[in-house]
C-alpha positions in Angstrom: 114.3 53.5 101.5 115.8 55.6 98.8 119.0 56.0 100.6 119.9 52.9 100.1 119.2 52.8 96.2 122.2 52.5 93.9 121.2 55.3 91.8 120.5 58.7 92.4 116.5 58.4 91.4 114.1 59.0 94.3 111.6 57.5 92.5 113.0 54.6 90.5 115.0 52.2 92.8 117.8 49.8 91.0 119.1 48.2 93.5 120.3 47.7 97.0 123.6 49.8 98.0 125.6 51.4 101.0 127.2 53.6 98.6 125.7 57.1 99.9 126.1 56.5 103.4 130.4 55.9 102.5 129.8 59.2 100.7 128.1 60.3 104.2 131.2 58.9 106.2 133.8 60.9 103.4 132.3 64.2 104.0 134.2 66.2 106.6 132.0 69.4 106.6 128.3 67.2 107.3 130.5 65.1 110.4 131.9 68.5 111.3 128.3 70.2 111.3 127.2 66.7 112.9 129.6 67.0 115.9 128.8 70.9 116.2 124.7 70.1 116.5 125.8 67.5 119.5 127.6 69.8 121.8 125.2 72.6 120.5 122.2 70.7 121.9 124.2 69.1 125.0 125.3 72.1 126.5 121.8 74.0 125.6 120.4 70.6 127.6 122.7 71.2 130.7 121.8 74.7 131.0 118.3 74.4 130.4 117.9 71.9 132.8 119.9 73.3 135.7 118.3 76.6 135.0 114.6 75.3 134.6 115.0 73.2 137.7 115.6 76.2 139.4 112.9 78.0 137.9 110.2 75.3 138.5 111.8 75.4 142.5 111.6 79.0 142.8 108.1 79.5 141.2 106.5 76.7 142.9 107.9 78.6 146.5 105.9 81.8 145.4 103.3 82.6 147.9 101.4 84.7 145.7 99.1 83.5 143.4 99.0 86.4 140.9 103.0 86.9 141.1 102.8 83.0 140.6 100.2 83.5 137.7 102.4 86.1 135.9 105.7 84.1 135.7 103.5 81.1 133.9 102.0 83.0 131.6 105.9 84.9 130.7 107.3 81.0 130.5 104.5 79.7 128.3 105.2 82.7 125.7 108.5 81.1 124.0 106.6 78.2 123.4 103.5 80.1 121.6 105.6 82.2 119.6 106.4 81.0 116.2 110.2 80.3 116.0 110.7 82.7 112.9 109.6 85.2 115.3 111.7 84.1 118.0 114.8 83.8 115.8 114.5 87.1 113.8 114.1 89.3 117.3 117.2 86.8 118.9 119.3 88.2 115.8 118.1 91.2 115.8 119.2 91.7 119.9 122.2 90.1 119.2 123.4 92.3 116.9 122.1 95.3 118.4 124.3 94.3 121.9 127.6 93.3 119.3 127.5 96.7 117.8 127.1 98.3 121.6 130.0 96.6 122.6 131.8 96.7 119.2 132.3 93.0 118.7 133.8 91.7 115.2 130.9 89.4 115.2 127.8 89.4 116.4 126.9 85.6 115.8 128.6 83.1 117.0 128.7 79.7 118.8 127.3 81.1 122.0 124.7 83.2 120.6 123.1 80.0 119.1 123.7 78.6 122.8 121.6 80.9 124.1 119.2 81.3 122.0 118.8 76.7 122.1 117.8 77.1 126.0 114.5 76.4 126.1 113.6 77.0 130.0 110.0 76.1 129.4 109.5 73.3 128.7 112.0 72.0 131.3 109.3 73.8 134.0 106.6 72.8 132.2 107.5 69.3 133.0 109.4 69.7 136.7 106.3 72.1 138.0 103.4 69.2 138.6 106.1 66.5 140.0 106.8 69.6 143.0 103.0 70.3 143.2 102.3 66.2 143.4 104.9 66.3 146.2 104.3 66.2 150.1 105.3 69.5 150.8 105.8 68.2 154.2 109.0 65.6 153.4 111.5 68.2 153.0 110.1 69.9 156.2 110.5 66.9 157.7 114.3 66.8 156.5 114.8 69.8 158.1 113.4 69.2 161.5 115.8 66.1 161.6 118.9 67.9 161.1 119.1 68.9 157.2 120.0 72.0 155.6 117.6 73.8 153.0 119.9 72.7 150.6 120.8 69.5 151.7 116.7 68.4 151.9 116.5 69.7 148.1 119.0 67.1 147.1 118.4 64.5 149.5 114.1 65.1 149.6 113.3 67.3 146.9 115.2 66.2 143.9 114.9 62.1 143.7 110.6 63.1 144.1 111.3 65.3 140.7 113.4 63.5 138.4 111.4 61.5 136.4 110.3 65.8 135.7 113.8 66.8 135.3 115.2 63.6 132.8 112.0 64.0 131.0 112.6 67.9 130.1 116.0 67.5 129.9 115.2 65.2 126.8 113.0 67.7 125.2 115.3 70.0 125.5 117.5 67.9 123.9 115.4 67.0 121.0 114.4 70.2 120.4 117.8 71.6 120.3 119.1 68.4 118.0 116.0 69.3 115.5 116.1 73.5 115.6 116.5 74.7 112.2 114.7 78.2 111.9 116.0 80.0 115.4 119.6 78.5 114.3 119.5 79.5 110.5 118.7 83.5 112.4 121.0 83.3 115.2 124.4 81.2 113.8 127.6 82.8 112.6 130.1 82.0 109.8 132.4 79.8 111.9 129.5 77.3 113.0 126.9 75.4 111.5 124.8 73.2 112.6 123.7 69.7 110.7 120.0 71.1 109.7 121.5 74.4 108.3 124.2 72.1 106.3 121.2 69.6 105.2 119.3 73.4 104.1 122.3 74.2 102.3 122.7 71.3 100.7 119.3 70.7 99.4 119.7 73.9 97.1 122.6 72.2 94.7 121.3 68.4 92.9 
């Protein structure tokens, strides 16, 4: 509501006004840290879904239940562990591996990349649309003529999208929202519209 006061007060409001969002509009660096946090979080989402269909495929195949076991337990850590965990250690290996290879820079646009794909929760939400499945369509693809790969993306993949949209929009969203892992994990040349909004909140 208080955006759209007249005044700077947050808690007396003087009248109605657009005048902060022209302000909004004016300011190159928050449209600039606006259009960074969009292809941040869309390329994180392509990767994290292609990847995390993949892994979903792959895991569900396993014949072994303990092997099977294992992997879910390794995918449900990221989402236990507290993100100034997960960001500290990210920065941490990334400029461990930059000094290895004596980069300039050790953070950059595509170490926040990599540390914004978030392969769990894509599975999470692919793995019980392959286990509802009849495992015996894509068998049945096969026997009339289909490749492995051609009864995934004729069989397998229209059964599991609703799975596959749906992660792909958490990924999404919780790529658009990250502040902590980015604030760790971002360089000098790119910033990201929660780290601006951070920044910004420290001057009046």
């Amino acid at each position: 509501v208080f955006s759209f006061n007249e005044a700077k007060s947050l808690s007396v409001f003087s009248g109605f006004s657009l005048k902060w969002y022209r302000e909004l509009l004016k300011d190159r660096n928050t449209l600039e840290a606006l259009r960074n946090t969009l292809v941040l979080a869309a390329s994180a989402t392509v990767i994290s879904t292609v990847m995390g269909t993949a892994a979903a495929v792959g895991i569900n195949k396993l014949r072994s239940r303990g092997i099977r076991a294992v992997l879910n337990t390794v995918t449900d850590i990221p989402m236990t562990n507290p993100d100034i965990i997960t960001g500290i250690s990210l920065m941490l290996m990334f400029v461990f591996v930059g000094r290895i290879f004596g980069a300039a820079t050790s953070l950059s646009f595509w170490t926040m990349l990599i540390a914004h794909v978030c392969l769990p929760y894509v599975i999470l939400q692919i793995l019980p649309k392959l286990r509802q499945m009849d495992k015996s369509l894509p068998e049945a693809a096969m026997d009339l003529g289909c490749t492995p790969m051609g009864a995934f993306f004729k069989v397998e993949l229209p059964e599991i999208l609703p799975g596959i949209i749906t992660g792909a929009i958490m990924a999404f969203t919780l790529s658009l929202d990250d502040f902590v892992i980015s604030y760790f994990t971002s360089g000098n040349g790119f910033e990201t519209l929660p780290i601006r909004i951070y920044g910004m909140t420290k001057k009046t």
